[in-house]
C-alpha positions as CSV (number, residue, x, y, z in Angstrom):
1,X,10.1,-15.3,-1.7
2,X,13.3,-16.7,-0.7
3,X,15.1,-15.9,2.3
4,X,17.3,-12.9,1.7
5,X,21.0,-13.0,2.7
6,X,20.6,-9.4,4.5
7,X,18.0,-7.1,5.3
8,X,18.7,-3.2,6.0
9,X,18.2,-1.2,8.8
10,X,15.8,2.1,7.8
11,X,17.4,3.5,10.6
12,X,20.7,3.6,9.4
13,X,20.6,1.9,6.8
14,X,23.3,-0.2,7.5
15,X,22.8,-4.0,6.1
16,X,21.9,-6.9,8.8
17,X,22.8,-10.3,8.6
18,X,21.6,-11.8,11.5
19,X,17.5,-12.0,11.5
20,X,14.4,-14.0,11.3
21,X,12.7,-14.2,8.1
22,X,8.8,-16.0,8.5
23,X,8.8,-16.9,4.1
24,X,7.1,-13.5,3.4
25,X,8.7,-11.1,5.9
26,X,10.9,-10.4,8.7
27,X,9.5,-11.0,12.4
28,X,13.0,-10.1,14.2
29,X,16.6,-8.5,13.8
30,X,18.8,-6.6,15.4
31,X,20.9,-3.8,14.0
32,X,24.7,-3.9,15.5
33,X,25.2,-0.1,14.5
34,X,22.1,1.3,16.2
35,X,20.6,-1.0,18.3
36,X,17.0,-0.8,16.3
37,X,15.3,-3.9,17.2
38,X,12.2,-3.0,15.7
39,X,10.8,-5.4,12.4
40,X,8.8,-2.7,10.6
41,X,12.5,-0.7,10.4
42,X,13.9,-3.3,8.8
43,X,13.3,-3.8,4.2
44,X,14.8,-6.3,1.8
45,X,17.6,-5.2,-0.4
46,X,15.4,-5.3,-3.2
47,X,12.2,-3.4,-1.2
48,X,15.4,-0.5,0.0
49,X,16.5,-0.2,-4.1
50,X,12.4,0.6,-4.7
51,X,12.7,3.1,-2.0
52,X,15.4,4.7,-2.6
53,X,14.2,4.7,-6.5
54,X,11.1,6.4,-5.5
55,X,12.8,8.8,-3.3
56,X,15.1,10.0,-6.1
57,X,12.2,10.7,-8.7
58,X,10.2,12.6,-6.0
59,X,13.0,14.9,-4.8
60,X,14.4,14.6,-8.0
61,X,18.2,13.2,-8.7
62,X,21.1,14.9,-8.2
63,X,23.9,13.0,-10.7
64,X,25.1,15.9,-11.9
């Protein structure tokens, strides 16, 4: 995979533009809104749209 131009925080999910990126994942960032240092709380923008996809079909969407 290529390296992404942002990852987003899971903690606040506020996107991140500054972090190290190993070819297959990230090994280090650091959120400027909350302070979460912490790789495994960071996803690509593509892994967060798969997320939040599931999350809408399991609690069901609310569009309307």
């Amino acid at each position: 995979m290529d390296t992404p131009d942002y990852i987003i925080c899971l903690e606040c999910d506020t996107p991140v533009y500054t972090f190290d990126w190993d070819g297959t994942r990230i090994t280090e960032g650091i959120c400027t809104s909350c302070g979460n240092e912490k790789p495994t709380l960071f996803t690509t923008e593509e892994a967060y749209g798969e997320l939040m996809a599931t999350e809408d079909r399991h609690y069901g969407s609310s569009d309307d």
